[in-house]
C-alpha positions in Angstrom: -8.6 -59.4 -54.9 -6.8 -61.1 -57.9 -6.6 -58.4 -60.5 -5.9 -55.0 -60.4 -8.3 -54.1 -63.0 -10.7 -55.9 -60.9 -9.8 -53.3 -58.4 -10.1 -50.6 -60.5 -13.7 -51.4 -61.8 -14.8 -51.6 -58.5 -13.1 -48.3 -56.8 -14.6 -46.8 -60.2 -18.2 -48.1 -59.7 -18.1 -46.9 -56.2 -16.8 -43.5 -56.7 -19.8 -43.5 -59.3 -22.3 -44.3 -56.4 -20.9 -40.9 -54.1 -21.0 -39.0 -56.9 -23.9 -40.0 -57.6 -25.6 -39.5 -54.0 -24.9 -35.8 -54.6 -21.5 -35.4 -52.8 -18.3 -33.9 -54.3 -16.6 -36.4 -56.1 -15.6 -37.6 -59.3 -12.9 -40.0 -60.3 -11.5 -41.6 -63.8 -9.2 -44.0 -64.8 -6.2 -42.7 -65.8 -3.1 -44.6 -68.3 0.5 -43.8 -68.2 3.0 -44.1 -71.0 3.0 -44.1 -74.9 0.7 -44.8 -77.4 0.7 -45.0 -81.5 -2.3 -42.4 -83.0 -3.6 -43.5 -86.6 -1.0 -41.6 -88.2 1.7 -43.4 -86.7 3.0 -40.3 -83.9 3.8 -41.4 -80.5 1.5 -39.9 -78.1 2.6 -39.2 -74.4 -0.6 -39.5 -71.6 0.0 -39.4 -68.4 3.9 -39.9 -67.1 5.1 -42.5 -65.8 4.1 -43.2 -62.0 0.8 -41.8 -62.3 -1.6 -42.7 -60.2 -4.4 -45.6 -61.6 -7.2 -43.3 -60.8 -7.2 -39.3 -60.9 -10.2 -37.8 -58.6 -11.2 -34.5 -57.3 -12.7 -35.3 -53.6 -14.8 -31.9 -52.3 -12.2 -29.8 -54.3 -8.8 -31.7 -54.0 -6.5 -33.5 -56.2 -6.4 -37.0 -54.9 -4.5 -39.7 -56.8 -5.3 -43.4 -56.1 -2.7 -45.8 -56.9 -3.5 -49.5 -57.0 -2.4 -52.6 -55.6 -3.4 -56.0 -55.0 -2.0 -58.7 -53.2 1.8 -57.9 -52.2 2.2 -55.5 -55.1 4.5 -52.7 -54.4 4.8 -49.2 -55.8 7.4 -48.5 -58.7 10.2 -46.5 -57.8 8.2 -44.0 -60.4 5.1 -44.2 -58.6 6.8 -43.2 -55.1 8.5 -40.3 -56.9 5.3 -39.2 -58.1 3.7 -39.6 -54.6 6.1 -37.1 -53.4 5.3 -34.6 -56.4 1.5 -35.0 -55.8 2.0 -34.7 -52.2 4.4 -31.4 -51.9 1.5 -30.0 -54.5 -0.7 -30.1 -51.9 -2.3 -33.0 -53.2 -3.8 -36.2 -51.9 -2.1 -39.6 -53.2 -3.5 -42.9 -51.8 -2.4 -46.5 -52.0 -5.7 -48.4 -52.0 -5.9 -52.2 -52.3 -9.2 -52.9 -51.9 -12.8 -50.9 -52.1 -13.7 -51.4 -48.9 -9.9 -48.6 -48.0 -11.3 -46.4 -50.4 -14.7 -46.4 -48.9 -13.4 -45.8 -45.5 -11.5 -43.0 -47.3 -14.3 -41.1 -48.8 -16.0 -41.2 -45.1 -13.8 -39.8 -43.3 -13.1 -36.8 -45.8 -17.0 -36.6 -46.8 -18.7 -38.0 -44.1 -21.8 -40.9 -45.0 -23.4 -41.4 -47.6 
């Protein structure tokens, strides 16, 4: 896989599809960090080390953190892995759509 936002579109399009066969699951891209509004205040959205994509799989948190290639986590994202996890909440490292497919079988079964 060469880009992670490659990566992203496609574990986006295929939680689309198992949503969309009727089974409990929906996902969204999700951004970190700091941004400017139109009136010049800094707005904070998600902290730093947040997962790429935030989904709700048959009722529980999961965060999906992306890699491709030999990327590693930042020492932010492992901190927030930790968080997620001891909040009883699922957070995966997936670098590539066929991981998170297997993923979504083995909690939800086939399509």
């Amino acid at each position: 896989m060469k880009s992670e936002k490659t990566l992203q579109q496609r574990c986006l399009k295929l939680l689309n599809t198992w949503e969309g066969s009727g089974k409990a699951v929906i996902g969204v891209r999700t951004n970190a960090g700091k941004v400017k509004n139109t009136a010049g205040r800094w707005i904070e959205l998600c902290p730093k080390g947040w997962p790429d994509i935030t989904a709700c799989i048959d009722g529980r948190f999961t965060g999906f953190e992306l890699k491709t290639g030999k990327g590693r986590q930042s020492q932010d994202q492992k901190r927030m892995a930790v968080r997620i996890t001891l909040a009883h909440g699922d957070y995966v490292v997936i670098r590539d759509e066929k991981e998170l497919n297997r993923y979504l079988r083995e909690r939800l079964g086939e399509i």
